[in-house]
C-alpha positions as CSV (number, residue, x, y, z in Angstrom):
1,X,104.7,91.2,118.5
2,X,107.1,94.4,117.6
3,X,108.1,96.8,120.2
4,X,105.0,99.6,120.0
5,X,102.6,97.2,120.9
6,X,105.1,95.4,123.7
7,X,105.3,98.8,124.9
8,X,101.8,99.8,125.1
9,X,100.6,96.8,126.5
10,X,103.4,97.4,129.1
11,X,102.0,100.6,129.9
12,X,98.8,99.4,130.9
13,X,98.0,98.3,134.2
14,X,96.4,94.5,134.5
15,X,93.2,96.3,135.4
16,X,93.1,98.9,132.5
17,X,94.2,95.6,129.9
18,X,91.2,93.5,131.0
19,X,88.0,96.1,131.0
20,X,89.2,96.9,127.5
21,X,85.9,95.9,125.5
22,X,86.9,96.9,122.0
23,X,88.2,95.0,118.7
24,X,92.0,94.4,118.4
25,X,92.7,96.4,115.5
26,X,96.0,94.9,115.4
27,X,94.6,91.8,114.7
28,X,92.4,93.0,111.9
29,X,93.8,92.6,108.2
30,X,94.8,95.9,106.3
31,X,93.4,96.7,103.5
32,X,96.1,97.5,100.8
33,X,94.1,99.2,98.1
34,X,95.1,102.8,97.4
35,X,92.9,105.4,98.6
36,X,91.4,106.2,95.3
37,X,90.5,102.7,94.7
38,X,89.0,102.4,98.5
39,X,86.7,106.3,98.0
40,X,85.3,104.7,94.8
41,X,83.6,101.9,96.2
42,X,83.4,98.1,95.0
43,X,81.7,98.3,91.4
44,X,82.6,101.5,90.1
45,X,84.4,101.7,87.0
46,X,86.7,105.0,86.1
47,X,86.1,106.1,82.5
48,X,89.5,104.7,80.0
49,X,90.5,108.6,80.2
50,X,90.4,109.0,84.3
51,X,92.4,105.4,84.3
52,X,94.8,106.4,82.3
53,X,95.5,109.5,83.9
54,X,95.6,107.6,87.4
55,X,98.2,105.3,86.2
56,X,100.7,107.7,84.6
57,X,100.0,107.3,81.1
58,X,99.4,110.4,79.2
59,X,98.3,111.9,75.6
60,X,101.1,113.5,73.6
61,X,99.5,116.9,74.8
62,X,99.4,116.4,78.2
63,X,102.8,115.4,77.9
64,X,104.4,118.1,76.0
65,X,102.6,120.4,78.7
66,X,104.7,117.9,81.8
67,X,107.5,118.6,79.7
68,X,107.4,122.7,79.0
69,X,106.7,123.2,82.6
70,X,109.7,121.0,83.9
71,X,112.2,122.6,81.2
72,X,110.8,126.0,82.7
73,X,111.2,124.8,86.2
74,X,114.6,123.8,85.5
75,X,116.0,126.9,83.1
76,X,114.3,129.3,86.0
77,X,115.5,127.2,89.4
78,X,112.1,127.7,90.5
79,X,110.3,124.2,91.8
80,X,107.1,125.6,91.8
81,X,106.1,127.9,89.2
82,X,103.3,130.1,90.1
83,X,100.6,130.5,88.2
84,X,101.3,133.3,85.9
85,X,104.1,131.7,85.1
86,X,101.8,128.0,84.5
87,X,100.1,130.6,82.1
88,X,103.5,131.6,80.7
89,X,104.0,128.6,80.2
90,X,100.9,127.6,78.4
91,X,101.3,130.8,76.0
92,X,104.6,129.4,74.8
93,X,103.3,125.8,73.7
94,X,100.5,128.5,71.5
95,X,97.4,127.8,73.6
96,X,94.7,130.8,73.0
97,X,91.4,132.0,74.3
98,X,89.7,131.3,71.1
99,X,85.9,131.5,73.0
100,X,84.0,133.6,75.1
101,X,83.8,131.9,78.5
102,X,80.8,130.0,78.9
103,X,78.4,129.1,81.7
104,X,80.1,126.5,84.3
105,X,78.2,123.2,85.0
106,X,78.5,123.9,88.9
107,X,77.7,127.6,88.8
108,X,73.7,128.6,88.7
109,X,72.9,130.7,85.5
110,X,72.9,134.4,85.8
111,X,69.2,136.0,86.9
112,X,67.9,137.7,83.9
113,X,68.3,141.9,84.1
């Protein structure tokens, strides 16, 4: 028994120890799978792209990107860049608008005029 639970069960009077009628979570084993893992249910499988990206491993773009911004965050003293300069950032590696923007999956379609 460690001390916060020697402690609360001291601070309980006999009475107040005895009417309790609830599970002893203490007892109860923990369950040590990360939250992630515990939100997706038992069964689910993450696509080979959302694993990867879970675990740390990255494609040669997404890692140049990780790399620009931490080089920017360092030259600049800043620890959190704000947007613009994300966008900055993103300019320098020579990403471009090369589209129009198109219609978002979660966003209903325009009403026709």
């Amino acid at each position: 028994m460690d001390a916060r639970a020697a402690a609360s069960d001291a601070d309980r009077t006999p009475a107040e120890a005895a009417s309790y009628a609830g599970q002893e979570r203490r007892d109860v084993p923990l369950d040590r799978r990360s939250g992630l893992e515990r939100r997706r249910g038992p069964g689910r499988r993450r696509s080979d792209q959302r694993r990867a990206a879970e675990e740390g491993e990255l494609t040669d773009d997404q890692f140049e990107f990780v790399m620009a911004i931490d080089e920017y965050k360092r030259l600049n003293k800043r620890p959190f860049p704000s947007w613009t300069e994300v966008l900055e950032v993103i300019k320098y590696l020579g990403y471009r608008k090369v589209a129009p923007v198109s219609r978002h999956l979660d966003k209903p379609a325009d009403p026709p005029r």
